[in-house]
LOPALUM-940189 format. One record per residue (C-alpha): y, x, z. Coordinates in steps of 0.02 Angstrom, whole numbers, plus 50000, padded with zeros to 5 digits. Example, Ala and Ser with C-alpha at 12.3 -4.5 7.8 and 13.67 -1.06 7.14 Angstrom:
# residues 2
497755061550390
499475068450357
END
This chain:
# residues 617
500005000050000
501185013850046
500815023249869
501195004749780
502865004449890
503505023749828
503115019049649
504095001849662
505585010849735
505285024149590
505555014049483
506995005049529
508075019949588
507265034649490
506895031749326
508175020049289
509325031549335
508635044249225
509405045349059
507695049448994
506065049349128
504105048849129
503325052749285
501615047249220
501165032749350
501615022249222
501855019649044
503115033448940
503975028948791
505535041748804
504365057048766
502815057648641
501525069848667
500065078248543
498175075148521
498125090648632
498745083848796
497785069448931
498145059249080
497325063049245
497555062849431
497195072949589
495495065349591
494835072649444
496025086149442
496595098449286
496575109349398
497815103249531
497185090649661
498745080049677
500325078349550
502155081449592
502805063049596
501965055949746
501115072349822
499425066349837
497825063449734
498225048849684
499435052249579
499445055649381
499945068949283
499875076349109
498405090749082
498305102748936
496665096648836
496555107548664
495755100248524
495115109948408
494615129048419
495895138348344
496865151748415
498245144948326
498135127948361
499965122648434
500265107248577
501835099648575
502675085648683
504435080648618
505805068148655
505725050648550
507465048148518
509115059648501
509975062048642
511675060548580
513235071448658
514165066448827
515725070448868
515875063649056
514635074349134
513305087349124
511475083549059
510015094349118
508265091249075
506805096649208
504915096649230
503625101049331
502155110249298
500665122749367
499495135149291
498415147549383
498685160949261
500095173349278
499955173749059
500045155848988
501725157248884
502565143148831
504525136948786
505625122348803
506745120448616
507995111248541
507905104048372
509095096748243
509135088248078
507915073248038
506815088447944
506765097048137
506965114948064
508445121048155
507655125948326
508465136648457
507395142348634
508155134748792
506895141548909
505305152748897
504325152149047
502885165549041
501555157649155
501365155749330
502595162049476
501685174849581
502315168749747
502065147849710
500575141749696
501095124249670
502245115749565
503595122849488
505165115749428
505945121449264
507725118349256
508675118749077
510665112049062
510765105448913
512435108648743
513275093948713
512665092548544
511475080948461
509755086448509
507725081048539
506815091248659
505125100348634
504015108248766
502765118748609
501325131148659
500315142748558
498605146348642
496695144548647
496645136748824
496565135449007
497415125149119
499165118249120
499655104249194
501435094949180
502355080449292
504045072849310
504875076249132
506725069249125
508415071449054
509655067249183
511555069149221
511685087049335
512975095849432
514035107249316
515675108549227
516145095149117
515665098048928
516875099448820
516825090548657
516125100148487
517435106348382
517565101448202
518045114348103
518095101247953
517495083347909
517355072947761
516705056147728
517445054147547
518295039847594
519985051947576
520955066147493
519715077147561
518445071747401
519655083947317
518995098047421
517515097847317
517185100547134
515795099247010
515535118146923
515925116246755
514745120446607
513045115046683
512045103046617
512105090446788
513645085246831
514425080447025
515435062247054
516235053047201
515725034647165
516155019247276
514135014047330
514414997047209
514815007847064
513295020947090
512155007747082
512665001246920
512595020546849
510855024346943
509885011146997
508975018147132
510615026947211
510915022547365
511525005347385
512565008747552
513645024547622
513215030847743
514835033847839
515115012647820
513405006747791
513994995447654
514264995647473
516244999047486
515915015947559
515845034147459
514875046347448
514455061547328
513125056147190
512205065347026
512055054446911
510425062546804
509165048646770
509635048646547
509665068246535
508325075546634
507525092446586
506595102646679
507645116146742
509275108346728
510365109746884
512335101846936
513165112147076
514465102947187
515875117347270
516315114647435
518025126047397
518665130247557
518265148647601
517485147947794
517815160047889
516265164148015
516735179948134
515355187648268
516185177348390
516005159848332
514715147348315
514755132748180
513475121748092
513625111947949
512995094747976
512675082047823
511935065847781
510705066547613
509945051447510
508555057847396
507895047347244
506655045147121
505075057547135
505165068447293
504215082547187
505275079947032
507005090047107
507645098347246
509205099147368
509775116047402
511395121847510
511805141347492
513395151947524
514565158247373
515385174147455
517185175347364
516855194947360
516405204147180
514995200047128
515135184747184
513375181647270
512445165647311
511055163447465
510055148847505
510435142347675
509355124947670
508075122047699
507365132647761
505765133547690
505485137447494
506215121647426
504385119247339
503675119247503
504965108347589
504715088047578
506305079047550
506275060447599
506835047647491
507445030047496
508705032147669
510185044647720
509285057647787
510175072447941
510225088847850
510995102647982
511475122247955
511765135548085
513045143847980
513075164147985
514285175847969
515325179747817
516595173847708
516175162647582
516075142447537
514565131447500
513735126447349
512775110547352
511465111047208
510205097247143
508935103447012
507435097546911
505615105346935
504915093446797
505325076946671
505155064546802
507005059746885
507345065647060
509275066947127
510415065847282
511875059647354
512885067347496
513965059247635
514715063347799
515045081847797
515615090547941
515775107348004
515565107448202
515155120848335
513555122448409
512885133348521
511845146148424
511585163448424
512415172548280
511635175148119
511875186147962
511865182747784
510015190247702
510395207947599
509125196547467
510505186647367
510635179647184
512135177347081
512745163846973
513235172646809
513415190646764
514705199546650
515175217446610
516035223446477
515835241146560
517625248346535
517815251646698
516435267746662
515095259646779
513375250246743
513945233446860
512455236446963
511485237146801
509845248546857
508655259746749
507055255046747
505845240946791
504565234546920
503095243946821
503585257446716
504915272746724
505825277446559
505695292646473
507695290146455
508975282646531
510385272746479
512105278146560
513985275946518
514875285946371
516385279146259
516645285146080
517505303846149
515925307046258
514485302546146
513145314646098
513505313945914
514825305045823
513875304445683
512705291945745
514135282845861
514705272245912
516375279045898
517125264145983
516715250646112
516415233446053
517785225246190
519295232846132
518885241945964
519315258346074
518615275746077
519025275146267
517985258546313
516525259246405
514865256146344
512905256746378
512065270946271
510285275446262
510405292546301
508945301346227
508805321846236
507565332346148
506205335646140
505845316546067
504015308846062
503115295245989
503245285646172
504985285246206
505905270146278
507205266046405
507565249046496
508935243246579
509135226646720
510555218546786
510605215446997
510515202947089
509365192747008
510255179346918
510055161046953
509455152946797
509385139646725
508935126846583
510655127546453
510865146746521
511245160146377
511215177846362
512595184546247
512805205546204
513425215146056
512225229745997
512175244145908
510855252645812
510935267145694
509545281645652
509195295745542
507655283645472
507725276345313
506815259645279
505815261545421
506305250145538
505665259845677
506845257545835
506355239845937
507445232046045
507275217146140
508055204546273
506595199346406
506425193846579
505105195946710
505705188446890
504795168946901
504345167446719
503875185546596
504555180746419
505355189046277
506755180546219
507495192946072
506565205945982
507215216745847
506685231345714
507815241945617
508475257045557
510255251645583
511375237545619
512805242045524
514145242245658
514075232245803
513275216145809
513265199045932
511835189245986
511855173146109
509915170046161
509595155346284
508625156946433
506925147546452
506765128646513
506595133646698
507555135346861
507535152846961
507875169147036
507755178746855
507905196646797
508205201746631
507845216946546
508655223646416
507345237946305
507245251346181
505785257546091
505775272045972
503835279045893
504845290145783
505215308545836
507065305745747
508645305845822
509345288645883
510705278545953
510525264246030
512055254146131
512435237946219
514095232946265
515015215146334
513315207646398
513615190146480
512495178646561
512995160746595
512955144246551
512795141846331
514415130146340
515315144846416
514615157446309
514605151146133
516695148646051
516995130346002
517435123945862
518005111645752
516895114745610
515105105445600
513685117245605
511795112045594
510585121345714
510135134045573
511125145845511
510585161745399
511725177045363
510895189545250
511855206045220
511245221345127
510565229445292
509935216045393
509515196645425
510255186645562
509275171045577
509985160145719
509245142545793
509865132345920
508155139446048
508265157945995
509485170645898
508155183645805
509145200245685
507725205645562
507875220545461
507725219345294
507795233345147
508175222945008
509965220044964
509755203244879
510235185944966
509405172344998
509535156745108
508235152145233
508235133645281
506785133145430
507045139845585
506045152645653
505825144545823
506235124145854
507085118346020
505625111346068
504655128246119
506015132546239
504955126546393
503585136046386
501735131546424
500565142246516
499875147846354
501445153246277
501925163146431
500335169546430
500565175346246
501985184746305
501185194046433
499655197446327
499435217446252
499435208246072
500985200246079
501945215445995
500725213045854
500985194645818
503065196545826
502645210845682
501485198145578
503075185345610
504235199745532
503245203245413
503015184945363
504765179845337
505345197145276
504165193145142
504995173845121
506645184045106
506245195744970
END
């Protein structure tokens, strides 16, 4: 009767008290726990003969009961709900617990973001205290932040036993609200703080939740700031142009500034639709420093690994790190079935997070050099498998080797002071000679991405067409995506080559090739990478995706997929009216980028020179 009495007055002045309470004498909804955890009492104890609330045997408590045998296996008990921030008082959770071993690690954590990837250790507690052998209280005052609470352990077994788990108003200073750094709910000027890049393929708006609907039909049909149809919110309208590897980037422009000293988080609302596995979400930084590099912040996780949800605004939440830079919200497509996002509420708050530095491991957006400032832009000799027999370095038309061969001038100003990339090949010459050159960082490609250089070729070989160059890449996806043969190019030349139909971290590789034991020179200058629309001059003139220009020393055959220069010896003209390559191969198959890896695919360009050097002639 006594025991009946202390639970009724338990209940009426403890846990409803508690902001959050389960003492385990009756039933918990505030925190959920794992397979790996079961209910007991003194009588049949876990080890313990009597639990913490009521001090005697008849009392329940919460027992550590593995399941499975893995070392690896991890238990988990965690709040139900968010506790949300206070601002009248202080908020510490506490628990009980025993173990008889001195080793039996385990933490106390707080998670944020629907996904629960951001996770920061309150409280490690190591095992048991070697003068208490009862119960011992773990105490943790809580940030006045938006949080759920997990008690997580790693280990094969052996007893642990917990009682009396609450979150509950504590002595303590005051907390003080969370700073906002910035907030936007596009319901105001600050929309104009962010801006769709121009030139790719998807493309960023700011729609009224009425209007979305009638673009996309499965956008979402409320904001998320209103929760009605009134509201605003951020939106990529894809669902008539999707391509695999086409991507829209939406610039958050205002540079953050994130010192040792401070500690911020960027907290958004996300509403992903149409195939989970079709797209993905990504937030990195864009550091305003040259070259201007991009990181992936969220998620976490490779975004192939990550699941997005779909169908409701979803809690998406960065510890921000250190640096200068502003944020890049991008939305891409992994395949042909429709997957996009919209974006609402986002706000820039402090949290209370250790601090964090941007990765050395970065990408970049677009590259350029026109090398007239005498260096290589971070351009490196040399690739993942093989070391050249020569490198390429920096010479202008007064420091070349021989004039004779040339260049004598760059191809960005016409100069014999410009900069440019030569091939710089010494005796004695073999039969196996080559050089390669790569840009870094890797580049961050994309479907409607081009590759535009001017090159120069010229050799002591007559009708030979013995130096190869070529264009290739060999990050996510090996491919050659220009290949050439000659003797000489007559003066400098341009290509533009888009990319393949794919989204990544790429490299590409730019490669000479010279059998003959002659002397050569070989030189690229104002290589670009970036998006086709940027690349390639408008104009007002129609043009049909094939266009042939035939010259006395070579053929420049150029569709809207690939740009190909054959050599030809003949010096009559002729027109050429199918294109080498449709725009239909651009997305490769596992065949075709097998082809390119495979030791005969050197063999079959030559059978496709010889083929259409034999239409020309």
């Amino acid at each position: 009767m006594f025991s009946f009495l202390i639970i009724f007055l338990c209940n009426i002045f403890l846990c409803q008290a508690a902001i959050l309470q389960c003492d385990f004498e009756a039933i918990c909804n505030d925190f959920v726990a794992d397979e790996n955890w079961g209910l007991t009492d003194g009588l049949h104890p876990h080890p313990i003969n009597h639990d913490h609330t009521l001090n005697t045997s008849a009392g329940h408590y919460l027992f550590y009961n593995q399941q499975g045998g893995s070392r690896f296996t991890k238990a988990e008990i965690k709040t139900s709900d968010w506790l949300q921030p206070q601002t009248d008082r202080a908020i510490c959770f506490q628990m009980w617990y025993y173990t008889p071993r001195l080793s039996f690690p385990f933490n106390i954590q707080l998670v944020q973001g629907d996904d629960e990837q951001l996770v920061r250790i309150a409280a490690s507690i190591e095992g048991k205290v070697p003068s208490i052998n009862d119960w011992t209280l773990i105490n943790v005052t809580l940030p006045n932040e938006k949080i759920k609470i997990f008690i997580r352990l790693n280990n094969t077994g052996g007893p642990l036993v917990f009682d009396d788990i609450s979150v509950d108003y504590c002595d303590g200073p005051r907390p003080s609200p969370p700073e906002v750094l910035y907030t936007c709910d596009f319901e105001s000027s600050c929309s104009n703080d962010f801006v769709s890049l121009p030139g790719y393929p998807y493309q960023w708006s700011i729609l009224e939740a009425s209007d979305a609907v009638k673009i996309e039909a499965k956008a979402p049909p409320i904001d998320y700031t209103f929760g009605n149809q009134s509201g605003h919110y951020a939106l990529l309208p894809n669902s008539k142009i999707v391509v695999n590897g086409k991507v829209g980037y939406l610039h958050f422009q205002e540079e953050l500034q994130i010192s040792a000293n401070d500690s911020y988080c960027l907290n958004f609302e996300y509403y992903g639709y149409g195939t989970w596995y079709g797209g993905s979400l990504q937030v990195s930084s864009w550091t305003s420093n040259d070259p201007k590099t991009v990181q992936v912040l969220w998620p976490k996780t490779s975004s192939s690994q990550y699941v997005y949800t779909t169908g409701h605004w979803t809690w998406g939440i960065i510890n921000l790190p250190i640096g200068n830079y502003s944020l890049l919200f991008r939305v891409d497509s992994k395949d042909v079935y429709q997957s996009s996002y919209a974006l609402d509420n986002i706000a820039i708050t402090s949290c209370d997070y250790p601090s964090t530095e941007l990765s050395p491991y970065n990408s970049i957006l677009s590259f350029a050099c026109s090398f007239d400032n005498m260096t290589m832009c971070d351009m490196i000799n040399g690739d993942k498998y093989n070391i050249p027999t020569y490198n390429f370095s920096i010479f202008t038309g007064e420091t070349i080797p021989n004039p004779e061969l040339g260049p004598t001038r760059d191809h960005t100003t016409n100069s014999s002071s410009g900069g440019f990339l030569l091939w710089n090949r010494t005796l004695p010459y073999t039969s196996k000679d080559f050089g390669t050159v790569d840009q870094t960082p890797t580049i961050l490609q994309n479907t409607g991405m081009c590759v535009k250089f001017a090159y120069y070729v010229k050799s002591l070989a007559v009708n030979k067409n013995a130096t190869s160059i070529s264009v290739s890449t060999a990050g996510c996806y090996a491919g050659r995506l220009w290949f050439q043969e000659l003797d000489d190019s007559n003066g400098w030349l341009t290509a533009i080559v888009p990319v393949l139909n794919f989204n990544c971290q790429e490299t590409f590789y730019f490669s000479v090739y010279q059998p003959e034991t002659i002397e050569v020179s070989v030189a690229f200058d104002d290589i670009e990478i970036d998006q086709c629309s940027i690349l390639i001059p408008t104009s007002t003139t129609t043009t049909t995706s094939t266009t042939t220009m035939i010259t006395s020393t070579s053929t420049v055959l150029t569709t809207t997929t690939y740009t190909i220069t054959i050599p030809s010896s003949s010096s009559s003209s002729s027109s050429l009216t199918t294109p080498i390559f449709s725009s239909t191969t651009t997305a490769l198959s596992n065949a075709h980028r097998q082809f390119y890896l495979d030791s005969h695919s050197l063999i079959i360009f030559y059978i496709l020179y010889q083929t259409v050097r034999g239409i020309v002639l």
